[in-house]
N, C-alpha and C positions, 0 to 999 in steps of 0.2 A: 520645755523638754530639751535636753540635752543631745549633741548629735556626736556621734563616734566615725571614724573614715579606720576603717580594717582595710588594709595594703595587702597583696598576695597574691602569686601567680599558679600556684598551686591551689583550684579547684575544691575539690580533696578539704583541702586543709582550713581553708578559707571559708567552708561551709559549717565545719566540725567548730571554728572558735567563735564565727556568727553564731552560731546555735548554744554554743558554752555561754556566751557573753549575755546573751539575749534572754537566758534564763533568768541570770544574776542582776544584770540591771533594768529593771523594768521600767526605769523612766529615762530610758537614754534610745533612741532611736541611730541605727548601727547603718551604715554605707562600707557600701566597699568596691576598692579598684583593684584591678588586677595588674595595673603597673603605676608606676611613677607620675605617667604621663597621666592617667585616669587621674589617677589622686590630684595631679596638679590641677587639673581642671574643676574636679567637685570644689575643693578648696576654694576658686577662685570665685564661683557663684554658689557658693552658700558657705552659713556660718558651720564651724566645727570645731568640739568643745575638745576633744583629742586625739589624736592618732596611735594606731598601733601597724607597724609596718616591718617588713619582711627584707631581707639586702637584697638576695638575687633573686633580680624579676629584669625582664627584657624591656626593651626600649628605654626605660631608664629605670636606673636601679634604685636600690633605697639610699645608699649613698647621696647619690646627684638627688634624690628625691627632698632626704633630710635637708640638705644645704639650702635646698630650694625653698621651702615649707621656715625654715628658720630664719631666712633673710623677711620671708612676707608677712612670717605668720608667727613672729618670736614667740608670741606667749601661749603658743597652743603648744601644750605639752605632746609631747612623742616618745613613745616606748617602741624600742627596736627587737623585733625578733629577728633569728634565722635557724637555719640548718645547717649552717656550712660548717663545717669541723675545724675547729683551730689547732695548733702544733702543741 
């Protein structure tokens, strides 16, 4: 089975796209952190087939998160969400 790591500091939001995700893929088992630093650590003791992560979350953002996750973890694909508004 496949494992997913859903990043997100927003509650809220982080329950609604578990719960989207978790309809659609029925053979992937879904984790989720609520910051960077969470994520950094699921990552580091157990396997995880992709990520999907959020920029602004406290302690470490998705920024610092991605760089981190791609130095360790190159071939685990990551798709970036956010909310922030661009110009």
């Amino acid at each position: 089975m496949k494992k997913a790591l859903l990043v997100d500091d927003d509650e809220v939001y982080c329950l609604q796209l578990f719960e989207a995700l978790a309809k659609r893929l029925k053979d992937c088992a879904i984790v989720t952190a609520g910051n960077g630093k969470e994520a950094e650590k699921i990552m580091e003791s157990s396997r995880i087939d992709f990520v999907i992560t959020d920029l602004n979350m406290p302690e470490m953002d998705g920024y610092e998160f991605v760089s981190h996750a791609r130095a360790d973890h190159p071939d685990v694909p990551i798709v970036v969400i956010t909310g922030i508004k661009t110009p």
